[in-house]
C-alpha positions in Angstrom: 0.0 0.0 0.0 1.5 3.5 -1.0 1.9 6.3 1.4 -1.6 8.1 0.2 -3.7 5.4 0.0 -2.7 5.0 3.6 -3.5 8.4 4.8 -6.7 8.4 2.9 -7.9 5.1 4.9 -6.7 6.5 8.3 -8.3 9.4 8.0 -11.4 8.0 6.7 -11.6 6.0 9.8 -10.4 8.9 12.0 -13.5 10.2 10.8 -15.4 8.1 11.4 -14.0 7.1 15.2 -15.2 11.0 15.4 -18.7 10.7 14.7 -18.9 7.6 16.7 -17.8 9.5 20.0 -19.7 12.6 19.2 -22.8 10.5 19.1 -21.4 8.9 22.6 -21.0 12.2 23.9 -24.2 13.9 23.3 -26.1 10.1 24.6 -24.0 10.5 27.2 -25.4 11.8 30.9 -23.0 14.3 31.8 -23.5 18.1 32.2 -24.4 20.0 29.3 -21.0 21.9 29.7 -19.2 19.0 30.1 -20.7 17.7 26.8 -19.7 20.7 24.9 -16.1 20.9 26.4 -15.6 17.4 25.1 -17.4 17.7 21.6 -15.0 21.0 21.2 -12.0 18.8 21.8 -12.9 16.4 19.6 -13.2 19.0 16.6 -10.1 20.7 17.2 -8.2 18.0 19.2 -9.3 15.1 17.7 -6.6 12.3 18.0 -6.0 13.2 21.8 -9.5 14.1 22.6 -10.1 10.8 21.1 -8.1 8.5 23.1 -9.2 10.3 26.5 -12.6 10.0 25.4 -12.4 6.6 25.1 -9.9 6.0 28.7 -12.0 8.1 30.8 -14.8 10.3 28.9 -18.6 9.5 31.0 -19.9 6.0 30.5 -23.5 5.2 28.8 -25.3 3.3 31.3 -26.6 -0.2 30.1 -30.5 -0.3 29.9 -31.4 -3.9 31.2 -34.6 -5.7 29.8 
């Protein structure tokens, strides 16, 4: 694989890793500051935000049937 085609697919799925936590975020039950303090890192931060999103960002509780 060249050099391009690699950049293309990892920032494809950067992109889509984004998304993903932005969705997680905004689900998520933390403040509404604390949602928008992690959704801004996320755009302008994103590999960084990313990872601490997923280490230690709020947790969705699981609904139980």
């Amino acid at each position: 694989m060249n050099l391009p085609v690699f950049w293309s697919v990892f920032a494809a799925i950067l992109v889509v890793l984004e998304f993903w936590a932005v969705i997680r975020v905004v689900k998520s039950d933390a403040s509404r500051e604390s949602k928008c303090l992690w959704i801004l890192m996320l755009v302008f931060v994103p590999v960084i935000s990313l990872l601490a999103w997923l280490f230690v960002g709020p947790k969705t509780r699981a609904v139980r049937a």
